[in-house]
ZATORSE-40911 format. One record per residue (C-alpha): residue number from 0; residue in one letter; x, y, z. Coordinates in steps of 0.5 Angstrom, whole numbers. Layout:
<recs>
REC  keza  mitor      x      y      z
REC   NUM      A      X      Y      Z
...
</recs>
This chain:
<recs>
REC  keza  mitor      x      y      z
REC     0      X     16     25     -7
REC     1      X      8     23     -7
REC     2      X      8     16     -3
REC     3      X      2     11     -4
REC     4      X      4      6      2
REC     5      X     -1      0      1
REC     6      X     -1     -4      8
REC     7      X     -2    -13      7
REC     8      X      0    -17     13
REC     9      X      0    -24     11
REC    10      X     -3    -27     18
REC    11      X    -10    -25     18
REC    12      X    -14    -30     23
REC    13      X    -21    -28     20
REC    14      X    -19    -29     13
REC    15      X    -14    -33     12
REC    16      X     -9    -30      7
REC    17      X    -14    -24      5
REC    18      X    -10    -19      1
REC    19      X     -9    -24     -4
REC    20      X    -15    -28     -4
REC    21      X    -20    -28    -11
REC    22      X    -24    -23    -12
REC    23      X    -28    -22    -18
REC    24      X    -21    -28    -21
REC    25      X    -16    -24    -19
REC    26      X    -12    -23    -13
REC    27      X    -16    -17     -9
REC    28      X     -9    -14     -7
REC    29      X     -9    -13    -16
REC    30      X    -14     -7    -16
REC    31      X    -11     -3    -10
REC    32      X     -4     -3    -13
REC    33      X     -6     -2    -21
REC    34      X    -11      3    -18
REC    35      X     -5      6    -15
REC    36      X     -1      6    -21
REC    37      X     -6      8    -26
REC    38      X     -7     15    -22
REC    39      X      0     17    -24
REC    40      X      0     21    -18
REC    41      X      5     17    -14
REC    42      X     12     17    -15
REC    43      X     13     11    -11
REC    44      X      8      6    -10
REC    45      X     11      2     -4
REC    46      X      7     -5     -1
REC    47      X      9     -6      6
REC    48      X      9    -13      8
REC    49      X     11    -19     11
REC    50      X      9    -24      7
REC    51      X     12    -26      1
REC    52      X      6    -29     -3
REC    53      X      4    -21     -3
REC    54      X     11    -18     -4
REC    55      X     11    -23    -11
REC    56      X      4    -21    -13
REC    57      X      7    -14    -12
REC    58      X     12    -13    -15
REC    59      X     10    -18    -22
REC    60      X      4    -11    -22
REC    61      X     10     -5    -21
REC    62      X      9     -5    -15
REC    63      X     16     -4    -10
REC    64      X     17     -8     -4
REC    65      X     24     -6     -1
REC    66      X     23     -8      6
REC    67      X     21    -14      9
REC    68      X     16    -12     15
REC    69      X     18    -13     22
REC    70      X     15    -19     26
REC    71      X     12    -12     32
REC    72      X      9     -8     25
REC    73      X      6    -16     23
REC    74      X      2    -18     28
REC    75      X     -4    -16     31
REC    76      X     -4    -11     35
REC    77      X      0     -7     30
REC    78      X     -4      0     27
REC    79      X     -5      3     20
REC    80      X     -1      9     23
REC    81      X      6      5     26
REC    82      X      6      2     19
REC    83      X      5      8     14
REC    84      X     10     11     20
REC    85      X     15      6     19
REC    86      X     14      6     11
REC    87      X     16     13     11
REC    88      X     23     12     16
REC    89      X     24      7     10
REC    90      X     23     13      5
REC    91      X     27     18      9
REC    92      X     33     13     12
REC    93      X     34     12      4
REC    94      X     35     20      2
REC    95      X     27     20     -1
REC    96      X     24     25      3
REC    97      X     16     25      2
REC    98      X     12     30      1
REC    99      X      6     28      1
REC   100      X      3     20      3
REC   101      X     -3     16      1
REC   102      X     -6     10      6
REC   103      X     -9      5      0
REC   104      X    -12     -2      4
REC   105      X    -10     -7      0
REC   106      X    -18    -10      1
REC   107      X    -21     -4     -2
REC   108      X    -22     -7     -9
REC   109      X    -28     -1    -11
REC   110      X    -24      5    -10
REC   111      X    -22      9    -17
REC   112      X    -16     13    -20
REC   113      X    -20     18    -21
REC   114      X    -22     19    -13
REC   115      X    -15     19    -11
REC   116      X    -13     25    -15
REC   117      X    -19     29    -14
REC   118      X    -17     28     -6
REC   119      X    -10     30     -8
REC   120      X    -14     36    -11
REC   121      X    -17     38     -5
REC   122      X    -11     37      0
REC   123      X     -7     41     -6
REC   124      X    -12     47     -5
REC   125      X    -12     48      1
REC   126      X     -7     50      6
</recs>
C-alpha cells in the first residue's frame, strides 16, 4: 500500500490552531490533503492528529482519520519521524501492510500533485 500520512497537532503555541487557520480562504490543511487526493497516488490518505476540528476538515475532504493521536505524539517534543512511524504501526496492527510512505506537512499549501509523483518516479527508479 502507498500511505500519505499528513501530520496536524492541534496545539501549536506559536500559532494557535495553524493547520486549519485561513489560508488564501480555506483552511490551510485543505491544500495538502486535496493535493494528496488528486495525485492518485496513494492508496490511503491518512491525516494523523489529535484535534477534532482537523479530523472534521479531514474527513469532509476524503481524507481518512482512523486514529485519535496519543497525548505523547501530541505535544511538543514529539518529531515528525515518531508520528509517521506511529501511523504505519496503525496501518500494519490493521492487516495494511505499507510499501511505500509520503510525510506531506498539513502547512504546505504550494506543494503540487505533480511534484509528488515525480518524486514517486525517481524513488521507483532507483533502487
Amino acid at each position: 500500500m502507498k500511505l500519505c500520512v499528513i501530520p496536524a497537532r492541534g496545539g501549536s503555541k506559536r500559532i494557535p490552531a495553524k493547520n486549519i487557520r485561513s489560508f488564501a480562504g480555506r483552511p490551510i490543511i485543505v491544500y495538502s490533503i486535496e493535493t494528496a487526493l488528486e495525485s492518485k497516488l496513494f492508496d490511503r490518505v491518512i491525516v494523523s492528529t489529535d484535534d477534532q476540528d482537523i479530523a472534521d476538515i479531514a474527513v469532509s475532504l476524503g481524507a481518512e482519520v482512523p486514529f485519535v493521536r496519543p497525548p505523547e505524539l501530541s505535544d511538543d517534543y514529539a518529531t515528525t519521524g515518531d508520528v509517521v512511524k506511529h501511523c504505519i504501526n496503525w496501518c500494519l496492527q490493521n492487516s495494511l501492510p505499507v510499501s511505500y510512505v509520503c510525510c506531506l506537512y498539513a502547512t504546505a499549501p504550494f506543494v503540487k500533485s505533480e511534484y509528488l509523483r515525480e518524486g514517486y518516479e525517481k524513488l521507483v527508479a532507483t533502487d
